[in-house]
PDB file of N, CA, C and O in Angstrom:
ATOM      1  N   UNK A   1       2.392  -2.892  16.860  1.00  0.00           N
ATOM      2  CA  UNK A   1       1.660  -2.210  15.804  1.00  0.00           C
ATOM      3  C   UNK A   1       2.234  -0.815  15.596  1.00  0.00           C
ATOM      4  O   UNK A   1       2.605  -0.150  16.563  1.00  0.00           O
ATOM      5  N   UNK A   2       2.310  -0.379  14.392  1.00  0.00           N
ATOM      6  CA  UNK A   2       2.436   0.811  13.839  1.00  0.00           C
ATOM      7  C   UNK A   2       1.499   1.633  14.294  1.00  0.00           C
ATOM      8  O   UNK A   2       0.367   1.245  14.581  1.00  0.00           O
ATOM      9  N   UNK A   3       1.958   3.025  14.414  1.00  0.00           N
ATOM     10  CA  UNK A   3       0.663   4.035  14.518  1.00  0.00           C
ATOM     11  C   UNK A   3       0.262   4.604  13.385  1.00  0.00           C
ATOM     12  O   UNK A   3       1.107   5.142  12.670  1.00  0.00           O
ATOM     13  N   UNK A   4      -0.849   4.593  13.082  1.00  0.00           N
ATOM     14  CA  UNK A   4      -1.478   5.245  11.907  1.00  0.00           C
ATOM     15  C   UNK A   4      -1.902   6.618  11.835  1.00  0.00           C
ATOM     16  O   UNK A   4      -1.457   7.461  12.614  1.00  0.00           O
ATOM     17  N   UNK A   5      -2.948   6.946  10.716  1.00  0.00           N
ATOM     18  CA  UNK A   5      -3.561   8.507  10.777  1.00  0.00           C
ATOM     19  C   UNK A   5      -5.226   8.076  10.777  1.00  0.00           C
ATOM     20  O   UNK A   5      -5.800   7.416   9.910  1.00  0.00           O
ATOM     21  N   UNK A   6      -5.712   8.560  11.809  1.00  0.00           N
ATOM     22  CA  UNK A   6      -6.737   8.683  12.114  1.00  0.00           C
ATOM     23  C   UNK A   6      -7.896   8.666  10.503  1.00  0.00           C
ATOM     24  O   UNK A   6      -7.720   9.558   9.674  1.00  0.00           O
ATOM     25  N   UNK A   7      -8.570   8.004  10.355  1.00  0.00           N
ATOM     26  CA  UNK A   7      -9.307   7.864   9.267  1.00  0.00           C
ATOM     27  C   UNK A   7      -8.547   7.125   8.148  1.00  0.00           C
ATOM     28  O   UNK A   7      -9.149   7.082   7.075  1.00  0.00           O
ATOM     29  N   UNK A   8      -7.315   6.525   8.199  1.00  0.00           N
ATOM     30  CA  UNK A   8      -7.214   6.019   6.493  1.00  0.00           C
ATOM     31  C   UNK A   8      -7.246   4.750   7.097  1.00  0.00           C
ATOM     32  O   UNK A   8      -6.594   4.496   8.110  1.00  0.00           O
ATOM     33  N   UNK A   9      -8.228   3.659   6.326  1.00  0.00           N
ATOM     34  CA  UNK A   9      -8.701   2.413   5.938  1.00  0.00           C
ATOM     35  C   UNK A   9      -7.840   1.886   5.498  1.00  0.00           C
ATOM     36  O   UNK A   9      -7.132   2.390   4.627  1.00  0.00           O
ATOM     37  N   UNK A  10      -7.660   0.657   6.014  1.00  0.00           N
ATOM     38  CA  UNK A  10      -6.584  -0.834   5.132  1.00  0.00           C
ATOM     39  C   UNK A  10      -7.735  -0.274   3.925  1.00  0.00           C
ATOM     40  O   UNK A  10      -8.868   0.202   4.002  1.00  0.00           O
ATOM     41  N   UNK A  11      -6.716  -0.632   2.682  1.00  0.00           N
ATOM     42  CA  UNK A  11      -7.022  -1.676   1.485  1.00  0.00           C
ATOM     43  C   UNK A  11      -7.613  -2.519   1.085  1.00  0.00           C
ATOM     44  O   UNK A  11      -8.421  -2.523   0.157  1.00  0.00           O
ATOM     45  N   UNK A  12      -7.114  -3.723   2.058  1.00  0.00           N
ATOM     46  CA  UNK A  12      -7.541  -4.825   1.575  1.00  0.00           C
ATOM     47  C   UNK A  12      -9.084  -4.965   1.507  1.00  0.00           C
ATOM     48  O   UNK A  12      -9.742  -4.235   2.248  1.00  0.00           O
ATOM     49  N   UNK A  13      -9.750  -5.876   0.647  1.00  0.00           N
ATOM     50  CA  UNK A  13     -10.890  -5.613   0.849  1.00  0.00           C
ATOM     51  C   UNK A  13     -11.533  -6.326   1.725  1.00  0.00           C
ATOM     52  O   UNK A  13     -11.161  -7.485   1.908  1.00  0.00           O
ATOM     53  N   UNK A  14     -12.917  -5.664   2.643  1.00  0.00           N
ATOM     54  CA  UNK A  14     -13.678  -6.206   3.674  1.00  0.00           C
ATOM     55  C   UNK A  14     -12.877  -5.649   4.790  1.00  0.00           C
ATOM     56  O   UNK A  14     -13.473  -5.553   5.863  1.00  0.00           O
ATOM     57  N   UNK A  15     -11.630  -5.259   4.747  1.00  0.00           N
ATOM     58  CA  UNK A  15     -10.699  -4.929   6.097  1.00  0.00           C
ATOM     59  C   UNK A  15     -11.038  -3.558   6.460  1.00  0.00           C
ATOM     60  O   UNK A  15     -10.970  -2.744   5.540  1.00  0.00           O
ATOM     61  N   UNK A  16     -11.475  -3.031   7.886  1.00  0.00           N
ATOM     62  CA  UNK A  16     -11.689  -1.557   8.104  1.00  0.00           C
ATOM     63  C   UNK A  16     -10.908  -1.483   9.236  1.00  0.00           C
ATOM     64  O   UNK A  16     -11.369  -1.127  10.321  1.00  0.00           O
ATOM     65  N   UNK A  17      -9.812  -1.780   9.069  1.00  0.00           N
ATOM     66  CA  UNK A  17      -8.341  -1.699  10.375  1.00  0.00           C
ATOM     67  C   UNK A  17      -7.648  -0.639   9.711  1.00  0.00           C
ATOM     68  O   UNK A  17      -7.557  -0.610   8.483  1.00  0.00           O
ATOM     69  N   UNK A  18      -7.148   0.246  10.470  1.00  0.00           N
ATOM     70  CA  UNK A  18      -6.035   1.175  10.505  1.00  0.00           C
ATOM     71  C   UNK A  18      -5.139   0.850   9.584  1.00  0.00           C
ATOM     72  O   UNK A  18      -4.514  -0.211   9.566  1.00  0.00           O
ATOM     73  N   UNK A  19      -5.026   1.908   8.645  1.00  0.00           N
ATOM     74  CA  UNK A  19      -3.452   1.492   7.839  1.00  0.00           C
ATOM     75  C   UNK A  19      -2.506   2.307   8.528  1.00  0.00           C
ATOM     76  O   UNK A  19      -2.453   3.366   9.153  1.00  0.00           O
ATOM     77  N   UNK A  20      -1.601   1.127   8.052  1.00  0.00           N
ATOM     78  CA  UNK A  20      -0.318   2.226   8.858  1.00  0.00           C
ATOM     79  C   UNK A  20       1.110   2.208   7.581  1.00  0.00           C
ATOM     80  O   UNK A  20       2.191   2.795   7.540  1.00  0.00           O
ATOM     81  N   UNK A  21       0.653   1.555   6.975  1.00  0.00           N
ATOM     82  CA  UNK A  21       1.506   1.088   5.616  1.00  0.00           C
ATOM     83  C   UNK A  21       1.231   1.662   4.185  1.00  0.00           C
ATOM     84  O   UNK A  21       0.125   1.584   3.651  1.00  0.00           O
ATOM     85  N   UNK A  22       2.607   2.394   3.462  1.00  0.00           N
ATOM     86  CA  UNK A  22       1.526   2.443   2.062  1.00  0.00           C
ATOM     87  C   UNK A  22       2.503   1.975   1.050  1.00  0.00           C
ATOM     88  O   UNK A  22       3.706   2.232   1.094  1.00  0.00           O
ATOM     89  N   UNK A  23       1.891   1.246   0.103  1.00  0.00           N
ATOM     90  CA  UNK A  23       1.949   0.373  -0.803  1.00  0.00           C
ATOM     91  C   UNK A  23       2.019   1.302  -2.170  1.00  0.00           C
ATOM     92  O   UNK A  23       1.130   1.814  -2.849  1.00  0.00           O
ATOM     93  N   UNK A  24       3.629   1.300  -2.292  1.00  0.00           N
ATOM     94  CA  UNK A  24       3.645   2.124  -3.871  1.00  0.00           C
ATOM     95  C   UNK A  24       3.821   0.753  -5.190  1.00  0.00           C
ATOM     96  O   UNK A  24       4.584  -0.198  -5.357  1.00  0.00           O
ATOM     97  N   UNK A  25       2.688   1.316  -5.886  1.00  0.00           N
ATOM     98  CA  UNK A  25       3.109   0.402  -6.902  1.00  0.00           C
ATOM     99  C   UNK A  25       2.920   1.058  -8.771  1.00  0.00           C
ATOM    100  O   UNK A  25       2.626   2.228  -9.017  1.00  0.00           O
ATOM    101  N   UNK A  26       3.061   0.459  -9.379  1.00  0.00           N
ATOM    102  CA  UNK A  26       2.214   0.756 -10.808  1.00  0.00           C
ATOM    103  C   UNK A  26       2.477  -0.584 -11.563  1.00  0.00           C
ATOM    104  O   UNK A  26       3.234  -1.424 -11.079  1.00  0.00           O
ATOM    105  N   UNK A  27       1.741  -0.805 -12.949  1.00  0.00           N
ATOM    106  CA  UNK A  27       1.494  -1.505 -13.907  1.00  0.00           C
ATOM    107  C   UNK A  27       2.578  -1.235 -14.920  1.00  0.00           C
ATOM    108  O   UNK A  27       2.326  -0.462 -15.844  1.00  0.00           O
ATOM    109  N   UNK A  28       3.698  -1.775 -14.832  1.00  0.00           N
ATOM    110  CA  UNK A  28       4.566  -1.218 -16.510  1.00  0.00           C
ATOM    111  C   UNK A  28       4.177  -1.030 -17.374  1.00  0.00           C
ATOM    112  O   UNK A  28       4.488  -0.184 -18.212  1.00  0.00           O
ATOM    113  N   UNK A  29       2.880  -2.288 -17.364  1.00  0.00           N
ATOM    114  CA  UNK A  29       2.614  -2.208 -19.314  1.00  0.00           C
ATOM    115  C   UNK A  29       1.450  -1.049 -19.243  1.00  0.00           C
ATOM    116  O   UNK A  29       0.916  -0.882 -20.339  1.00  0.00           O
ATOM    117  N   UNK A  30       0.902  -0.147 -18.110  1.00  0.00           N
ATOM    118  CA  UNK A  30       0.534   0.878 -18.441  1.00  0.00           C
ATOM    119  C   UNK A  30       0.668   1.874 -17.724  1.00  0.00           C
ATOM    120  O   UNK A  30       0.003   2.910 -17.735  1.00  0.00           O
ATOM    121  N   UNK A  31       1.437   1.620 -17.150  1.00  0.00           N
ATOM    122  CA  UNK A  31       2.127   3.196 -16.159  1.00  0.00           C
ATOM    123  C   UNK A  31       3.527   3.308 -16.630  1.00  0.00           C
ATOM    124  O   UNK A  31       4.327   2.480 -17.065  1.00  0.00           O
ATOM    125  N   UNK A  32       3.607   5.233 -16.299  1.00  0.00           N
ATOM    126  CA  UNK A  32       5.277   5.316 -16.981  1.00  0.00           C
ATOM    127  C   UNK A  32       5.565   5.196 -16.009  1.00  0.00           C
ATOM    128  O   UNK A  32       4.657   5.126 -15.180  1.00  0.00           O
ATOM    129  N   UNK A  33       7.040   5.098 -15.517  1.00  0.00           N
ATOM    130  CA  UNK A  33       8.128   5.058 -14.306  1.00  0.00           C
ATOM    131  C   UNK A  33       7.474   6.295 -13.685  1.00  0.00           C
ATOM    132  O   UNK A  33       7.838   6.317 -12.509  1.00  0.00           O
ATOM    133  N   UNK A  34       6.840   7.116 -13.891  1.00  0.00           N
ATOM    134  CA  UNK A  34       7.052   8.386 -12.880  1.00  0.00           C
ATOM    135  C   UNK A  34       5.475   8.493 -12.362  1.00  0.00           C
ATOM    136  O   UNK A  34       4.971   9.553 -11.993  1.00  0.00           O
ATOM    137  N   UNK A  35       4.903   7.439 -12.392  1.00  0.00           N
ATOM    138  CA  UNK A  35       3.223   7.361 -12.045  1.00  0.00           C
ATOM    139  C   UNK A  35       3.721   5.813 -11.092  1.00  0.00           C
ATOM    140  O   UNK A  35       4.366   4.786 -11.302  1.00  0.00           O
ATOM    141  N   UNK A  36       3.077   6.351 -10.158  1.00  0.00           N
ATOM    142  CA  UNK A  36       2.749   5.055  -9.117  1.00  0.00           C
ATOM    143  C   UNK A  36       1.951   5.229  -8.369  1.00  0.00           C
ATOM    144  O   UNK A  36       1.953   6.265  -7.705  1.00  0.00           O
ATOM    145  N   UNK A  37       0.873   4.157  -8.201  1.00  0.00           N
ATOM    146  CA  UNK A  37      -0.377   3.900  -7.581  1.00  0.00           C
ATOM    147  C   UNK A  37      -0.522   3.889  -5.808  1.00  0.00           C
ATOM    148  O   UNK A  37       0.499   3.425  -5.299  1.00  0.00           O
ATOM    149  N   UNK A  38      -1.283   4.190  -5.079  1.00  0.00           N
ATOM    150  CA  UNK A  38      -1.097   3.878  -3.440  1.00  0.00           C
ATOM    151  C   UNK A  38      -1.950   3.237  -3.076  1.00  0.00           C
ATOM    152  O   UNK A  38      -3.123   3.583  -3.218  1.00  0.00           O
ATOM    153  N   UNK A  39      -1.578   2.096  -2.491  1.00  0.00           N
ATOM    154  CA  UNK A  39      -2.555   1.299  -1.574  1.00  0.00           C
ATOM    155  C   UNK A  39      -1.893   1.733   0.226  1.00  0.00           C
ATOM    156  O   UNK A  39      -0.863   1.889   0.881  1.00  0.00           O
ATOM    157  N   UNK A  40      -2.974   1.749   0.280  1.00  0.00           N
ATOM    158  CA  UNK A  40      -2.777   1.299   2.384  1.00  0.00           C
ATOM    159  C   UNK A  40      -2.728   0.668   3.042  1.00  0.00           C
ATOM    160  O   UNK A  40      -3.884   0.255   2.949  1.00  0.00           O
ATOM    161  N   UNK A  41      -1.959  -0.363   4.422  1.00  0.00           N
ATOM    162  CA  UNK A  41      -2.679  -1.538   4.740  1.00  0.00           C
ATOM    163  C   UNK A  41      -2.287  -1.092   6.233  1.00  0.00           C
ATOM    164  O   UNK A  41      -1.649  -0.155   6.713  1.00  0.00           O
ATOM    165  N   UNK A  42      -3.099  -2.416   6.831  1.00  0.00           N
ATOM    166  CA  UNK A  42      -3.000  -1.991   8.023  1.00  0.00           C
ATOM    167  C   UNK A  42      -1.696  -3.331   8.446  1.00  0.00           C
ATOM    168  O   UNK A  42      -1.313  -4.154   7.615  1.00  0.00           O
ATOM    169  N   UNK A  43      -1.234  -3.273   9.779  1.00  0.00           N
ATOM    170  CA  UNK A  43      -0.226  -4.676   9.889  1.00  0.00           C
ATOM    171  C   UNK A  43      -0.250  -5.606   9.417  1.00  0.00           C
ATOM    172  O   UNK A  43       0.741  -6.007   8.807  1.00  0.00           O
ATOM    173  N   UNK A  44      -1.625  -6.484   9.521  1.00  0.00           N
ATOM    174  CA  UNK A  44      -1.894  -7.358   8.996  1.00  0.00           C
ATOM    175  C   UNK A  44      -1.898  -8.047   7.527  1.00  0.00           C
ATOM    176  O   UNK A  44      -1.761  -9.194   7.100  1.00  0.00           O
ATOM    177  N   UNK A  45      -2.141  -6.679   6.936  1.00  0.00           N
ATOM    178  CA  UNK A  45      -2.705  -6.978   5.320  1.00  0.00           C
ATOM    179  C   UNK A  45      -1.513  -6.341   4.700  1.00  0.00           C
ATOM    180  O   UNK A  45      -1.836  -6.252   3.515  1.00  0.00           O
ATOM    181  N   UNK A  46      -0.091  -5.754   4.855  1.00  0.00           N
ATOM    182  CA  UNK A  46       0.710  -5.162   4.353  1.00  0.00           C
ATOM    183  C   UNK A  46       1.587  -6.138   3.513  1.00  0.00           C
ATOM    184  O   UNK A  46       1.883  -5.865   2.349  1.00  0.00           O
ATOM    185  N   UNK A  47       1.972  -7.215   4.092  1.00  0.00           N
ATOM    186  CA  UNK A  47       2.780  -8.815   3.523  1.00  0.00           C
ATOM    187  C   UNK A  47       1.542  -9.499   2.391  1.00  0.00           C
ATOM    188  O   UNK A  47       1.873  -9.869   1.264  1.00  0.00           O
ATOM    189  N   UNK A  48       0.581  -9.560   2.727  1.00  0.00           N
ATOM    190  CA  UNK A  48      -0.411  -9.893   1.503  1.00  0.00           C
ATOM    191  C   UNK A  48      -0.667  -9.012   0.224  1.00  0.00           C
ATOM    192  O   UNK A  48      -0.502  -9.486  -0.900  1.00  0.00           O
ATOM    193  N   UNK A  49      -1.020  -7.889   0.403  1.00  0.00           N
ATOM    194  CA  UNK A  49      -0.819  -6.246  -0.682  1.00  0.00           C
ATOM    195  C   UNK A  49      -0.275  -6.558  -1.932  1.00  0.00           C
ATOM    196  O   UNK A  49      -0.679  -6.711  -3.084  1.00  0.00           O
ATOM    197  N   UNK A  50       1.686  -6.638  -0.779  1.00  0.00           N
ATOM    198  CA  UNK A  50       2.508  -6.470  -1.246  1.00  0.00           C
ATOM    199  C   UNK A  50       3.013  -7.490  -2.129  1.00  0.00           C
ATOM    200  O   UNK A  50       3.570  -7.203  -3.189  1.00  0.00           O
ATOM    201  N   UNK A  51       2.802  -8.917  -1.646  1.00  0.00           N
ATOM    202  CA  UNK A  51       3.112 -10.073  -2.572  1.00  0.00           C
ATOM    203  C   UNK A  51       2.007  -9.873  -3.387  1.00  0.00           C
ATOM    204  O   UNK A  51       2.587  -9.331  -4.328  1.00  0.00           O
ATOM    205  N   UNK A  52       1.053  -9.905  -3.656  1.00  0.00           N
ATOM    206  CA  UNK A  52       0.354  -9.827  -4.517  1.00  0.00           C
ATOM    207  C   UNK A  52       0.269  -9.291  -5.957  1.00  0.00           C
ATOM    208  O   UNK A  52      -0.056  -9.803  -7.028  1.00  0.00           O
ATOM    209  N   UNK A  53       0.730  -7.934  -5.539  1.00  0.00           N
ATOM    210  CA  UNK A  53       1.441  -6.915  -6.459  1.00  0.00           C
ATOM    211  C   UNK A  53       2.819  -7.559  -7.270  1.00  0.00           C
ATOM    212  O   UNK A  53       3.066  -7.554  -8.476  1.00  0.00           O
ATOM    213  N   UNK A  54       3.720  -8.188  -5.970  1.00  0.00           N
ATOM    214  CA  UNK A  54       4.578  -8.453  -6.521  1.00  0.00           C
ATOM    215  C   UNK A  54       4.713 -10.044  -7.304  1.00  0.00           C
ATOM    216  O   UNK A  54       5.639 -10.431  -8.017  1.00  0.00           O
ATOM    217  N   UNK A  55       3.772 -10.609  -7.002  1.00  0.00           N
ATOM    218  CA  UNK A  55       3.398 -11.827  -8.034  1.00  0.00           C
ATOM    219  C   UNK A  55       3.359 -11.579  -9.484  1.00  0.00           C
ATOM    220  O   UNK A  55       3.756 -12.224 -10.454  1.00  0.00           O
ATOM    221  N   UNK A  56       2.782 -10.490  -9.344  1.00  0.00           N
ATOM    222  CA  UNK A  56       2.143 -10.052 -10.973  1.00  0.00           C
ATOM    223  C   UNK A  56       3.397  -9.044 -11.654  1.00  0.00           C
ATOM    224  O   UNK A  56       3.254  -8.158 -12.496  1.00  0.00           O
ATOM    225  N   UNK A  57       4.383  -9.403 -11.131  1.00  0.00           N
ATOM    226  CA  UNK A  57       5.672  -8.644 -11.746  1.00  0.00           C
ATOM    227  C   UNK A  57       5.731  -7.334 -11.748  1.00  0.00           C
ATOM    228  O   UNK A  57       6.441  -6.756 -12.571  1.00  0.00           O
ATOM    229  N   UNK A  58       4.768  -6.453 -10.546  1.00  0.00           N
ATOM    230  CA  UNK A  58       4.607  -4.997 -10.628  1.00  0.00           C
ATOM    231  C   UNK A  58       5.678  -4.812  -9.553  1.00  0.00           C
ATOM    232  O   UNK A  58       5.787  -5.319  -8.437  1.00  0.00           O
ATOM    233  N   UNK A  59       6.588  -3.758 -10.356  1.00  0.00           N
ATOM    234  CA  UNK A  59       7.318  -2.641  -9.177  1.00  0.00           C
ATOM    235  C   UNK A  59       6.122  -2.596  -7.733  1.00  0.00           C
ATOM    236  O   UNK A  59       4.905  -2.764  -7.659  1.00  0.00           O
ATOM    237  N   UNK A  60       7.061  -2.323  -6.851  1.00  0.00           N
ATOM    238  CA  UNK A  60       6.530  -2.393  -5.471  1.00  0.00           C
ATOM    239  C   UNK A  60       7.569  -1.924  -4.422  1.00  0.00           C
ATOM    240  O   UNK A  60       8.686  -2.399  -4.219  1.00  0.00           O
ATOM    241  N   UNK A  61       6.878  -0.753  -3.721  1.00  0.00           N
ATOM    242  CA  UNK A  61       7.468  -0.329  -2.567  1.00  0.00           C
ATOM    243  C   UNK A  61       6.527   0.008  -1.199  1.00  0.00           C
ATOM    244  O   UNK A  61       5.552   0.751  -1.086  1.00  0.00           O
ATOM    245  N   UNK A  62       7.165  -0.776  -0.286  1.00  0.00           N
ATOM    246  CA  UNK A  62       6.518  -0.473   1.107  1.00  0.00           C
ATOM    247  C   UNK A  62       6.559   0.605   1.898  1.00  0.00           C
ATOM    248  O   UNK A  62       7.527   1.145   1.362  1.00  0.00           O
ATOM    249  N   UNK A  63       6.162   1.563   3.028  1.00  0.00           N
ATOM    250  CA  UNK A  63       7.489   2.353   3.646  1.00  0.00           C
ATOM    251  C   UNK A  63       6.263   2.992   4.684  1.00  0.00           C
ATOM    252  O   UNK A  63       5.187   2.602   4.231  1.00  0.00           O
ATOM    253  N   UNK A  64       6.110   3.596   5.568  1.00  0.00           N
ATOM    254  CA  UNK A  64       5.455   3.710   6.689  1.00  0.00           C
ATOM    255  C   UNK A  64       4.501   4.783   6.069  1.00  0.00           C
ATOM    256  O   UNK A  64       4.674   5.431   5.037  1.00  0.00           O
ATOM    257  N   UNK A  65       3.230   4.821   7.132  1.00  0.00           N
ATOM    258  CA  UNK A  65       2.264   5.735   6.172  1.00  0.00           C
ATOM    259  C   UNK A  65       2.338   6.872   7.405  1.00  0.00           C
ATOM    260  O   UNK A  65       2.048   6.840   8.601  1.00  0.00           O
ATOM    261  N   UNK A  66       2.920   7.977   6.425  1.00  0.00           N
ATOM    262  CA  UNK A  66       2.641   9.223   7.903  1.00  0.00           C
ATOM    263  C   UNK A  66       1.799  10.554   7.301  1.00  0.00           C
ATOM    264  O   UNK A  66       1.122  10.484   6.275  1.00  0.00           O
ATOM    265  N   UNK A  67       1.940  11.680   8.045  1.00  0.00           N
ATOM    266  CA  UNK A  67       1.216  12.931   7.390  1.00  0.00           C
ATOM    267  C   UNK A  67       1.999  13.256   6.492  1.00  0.00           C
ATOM    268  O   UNK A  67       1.339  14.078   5.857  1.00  0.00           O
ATOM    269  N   UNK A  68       2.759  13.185   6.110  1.00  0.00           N
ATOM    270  CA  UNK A  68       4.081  13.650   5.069  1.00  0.00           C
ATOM    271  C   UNK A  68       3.726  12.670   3.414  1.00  0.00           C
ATOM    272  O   UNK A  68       3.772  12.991   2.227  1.00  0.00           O
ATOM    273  N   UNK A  69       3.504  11.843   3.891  1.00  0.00           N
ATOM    274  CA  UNK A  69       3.305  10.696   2.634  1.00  0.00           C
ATOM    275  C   UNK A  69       1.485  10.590   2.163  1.00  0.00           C
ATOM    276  O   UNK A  69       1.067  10.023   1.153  1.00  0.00           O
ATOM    277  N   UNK A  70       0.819  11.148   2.983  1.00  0.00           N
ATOM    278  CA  UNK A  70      -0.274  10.648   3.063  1.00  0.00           C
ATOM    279  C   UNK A  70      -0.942  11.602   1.683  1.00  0.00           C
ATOM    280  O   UNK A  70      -2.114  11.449   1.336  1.00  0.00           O
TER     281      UNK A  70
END
């Protein structure tokens, strides 16, 4: 497991596990390139997030969640 930051919540919903992941994404047909959305996940829920997002043809980037990003 990743180490996380004390207080940030997975995402996913019903999940109250540690994120340690954050999930950049946006909507093309209504975000410009320079707006992107953050989700959190914790180990578990980071591969689910992320396909999800990326099912629906949204840009998507993964990358570790630290104090710097947070």
């Amino acid at each position: 497991m990743t180490e996380g930051l004390p207080g940030t919540q997975c995402s996913r919903a019903g999940c109250r596990e540690l994120a340690v992941w954050r999930v950049l994404w946006r909507n093309p047909r209504i975000h410009t390139e320079d707006r992107r959305k953050v989700w959190v996940a914790c180990d578990e829920h980071v591969g689910y997030l992320r396909e999800f997002l990326a099912a629906r043809s949204f840009p998507v980037e993964v990358d570790a969640l630290s104090e710097a990003g947070r």
